[in-house]
C-alpha positions in Angstrom: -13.8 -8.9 -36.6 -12.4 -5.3 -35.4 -13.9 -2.5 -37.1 -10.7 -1.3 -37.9 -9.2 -4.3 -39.8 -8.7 -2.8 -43.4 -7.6 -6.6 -44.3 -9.5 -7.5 -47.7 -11.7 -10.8 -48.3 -8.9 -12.8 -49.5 -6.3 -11.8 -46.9 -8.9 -12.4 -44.3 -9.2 -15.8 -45.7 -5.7 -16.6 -46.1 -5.2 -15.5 -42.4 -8.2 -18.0 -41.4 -6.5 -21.0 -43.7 -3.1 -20.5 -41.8 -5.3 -20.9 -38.0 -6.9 -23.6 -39.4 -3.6 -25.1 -40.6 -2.3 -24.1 -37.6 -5.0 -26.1 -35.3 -4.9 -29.2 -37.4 -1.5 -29.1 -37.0 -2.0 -30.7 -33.6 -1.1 -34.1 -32.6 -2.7 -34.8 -29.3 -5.4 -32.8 -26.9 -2.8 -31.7 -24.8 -1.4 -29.9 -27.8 -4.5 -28.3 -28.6 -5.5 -26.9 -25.0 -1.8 -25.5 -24.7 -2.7 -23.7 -28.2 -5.9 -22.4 -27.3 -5.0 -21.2 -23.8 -2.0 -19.3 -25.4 -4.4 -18.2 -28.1 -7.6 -17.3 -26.3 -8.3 -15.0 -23.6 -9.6 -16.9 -20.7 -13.0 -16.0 -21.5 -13.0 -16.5 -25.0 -11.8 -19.9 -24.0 -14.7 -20.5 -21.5 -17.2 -19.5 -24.4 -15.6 -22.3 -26.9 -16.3 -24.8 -24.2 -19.9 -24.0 -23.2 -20.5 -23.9 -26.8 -19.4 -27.3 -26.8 -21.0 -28.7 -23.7 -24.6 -27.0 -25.0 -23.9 -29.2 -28.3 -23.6 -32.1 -26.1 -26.7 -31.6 -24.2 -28.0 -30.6 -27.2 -27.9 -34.3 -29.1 -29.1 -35.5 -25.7 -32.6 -33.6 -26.1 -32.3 -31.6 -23.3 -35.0 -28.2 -23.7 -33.3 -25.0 -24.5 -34.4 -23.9 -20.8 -32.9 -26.9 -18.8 -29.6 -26.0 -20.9 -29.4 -22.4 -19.8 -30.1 -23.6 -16.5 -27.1 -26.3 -16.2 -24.8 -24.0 -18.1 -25.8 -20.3 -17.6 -25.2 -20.0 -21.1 -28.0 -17.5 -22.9 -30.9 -19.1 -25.1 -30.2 -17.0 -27.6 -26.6 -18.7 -27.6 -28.1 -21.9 -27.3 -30.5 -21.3 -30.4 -27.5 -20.3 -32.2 -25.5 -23.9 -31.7 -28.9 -25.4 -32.1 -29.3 -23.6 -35.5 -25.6 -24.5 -36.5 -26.1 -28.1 -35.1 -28.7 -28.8 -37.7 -28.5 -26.3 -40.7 -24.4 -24.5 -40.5 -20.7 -25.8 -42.1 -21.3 -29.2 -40.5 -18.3 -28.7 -38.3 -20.3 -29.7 -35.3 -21.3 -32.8 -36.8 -17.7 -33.5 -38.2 -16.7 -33.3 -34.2 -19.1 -35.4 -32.5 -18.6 -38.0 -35.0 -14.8 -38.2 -34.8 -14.8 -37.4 -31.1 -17.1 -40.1 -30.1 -17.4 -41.1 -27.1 -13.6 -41.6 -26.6 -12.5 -40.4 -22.9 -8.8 -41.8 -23.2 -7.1 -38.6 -24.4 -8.8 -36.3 -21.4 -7.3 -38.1 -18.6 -3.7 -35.8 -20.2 
């Protein structure tokens, strides 16, 4: 968050409720990479999906090490998805079991 926000608790989480509405909102995976490409800087964008590909290498047991060398992205980063993986919201979890293994939407 910006140091400057002056926003309190419950206006913060209001604000976060309407995004999340926002994102469910989506129909298809073309809708949602048109919304996060509008919404996200380029990089921000490019940390969302390394965070996604480390969960993926992740539940396939790769070490820490061989992660941050196929992906560049930091162990520290990587210990942080591991650590939400197992112990955060579950959000992760919720993901990789509704996204499956289903490639038919990505070909878009």
């Amino acid at each position: 968050m910006k140091p400057n926000r002056h926003d309190s608790d419950a206006q913060q989480a209001r604000d976060e409720q309407a995004l999340f509405r926002a994102i469910v909102s989506l129909q298809n995976t073309e809708d949602c990479g048109n919304f996060l490409r509008d919404l996200c800087t380029p990089a921000e964008l490019q940390a969302l999906v390394d965070r996604w590909h480390v969960v993926e290498l992740l539940q396939q047991g790769l070490p820490y090490r061989r992660i941050h060398d196929l992906t560049g992205v930091s162990v520290t980063t990587i210990g942080r998805v591991a650590r939400f993986l197992s112990d955060g919201f579950g959000g992760y979890q919720a993901a990789l079991r509704r996204a499956g293994n289903d490639t038919s939407e990505h070909s878009h």
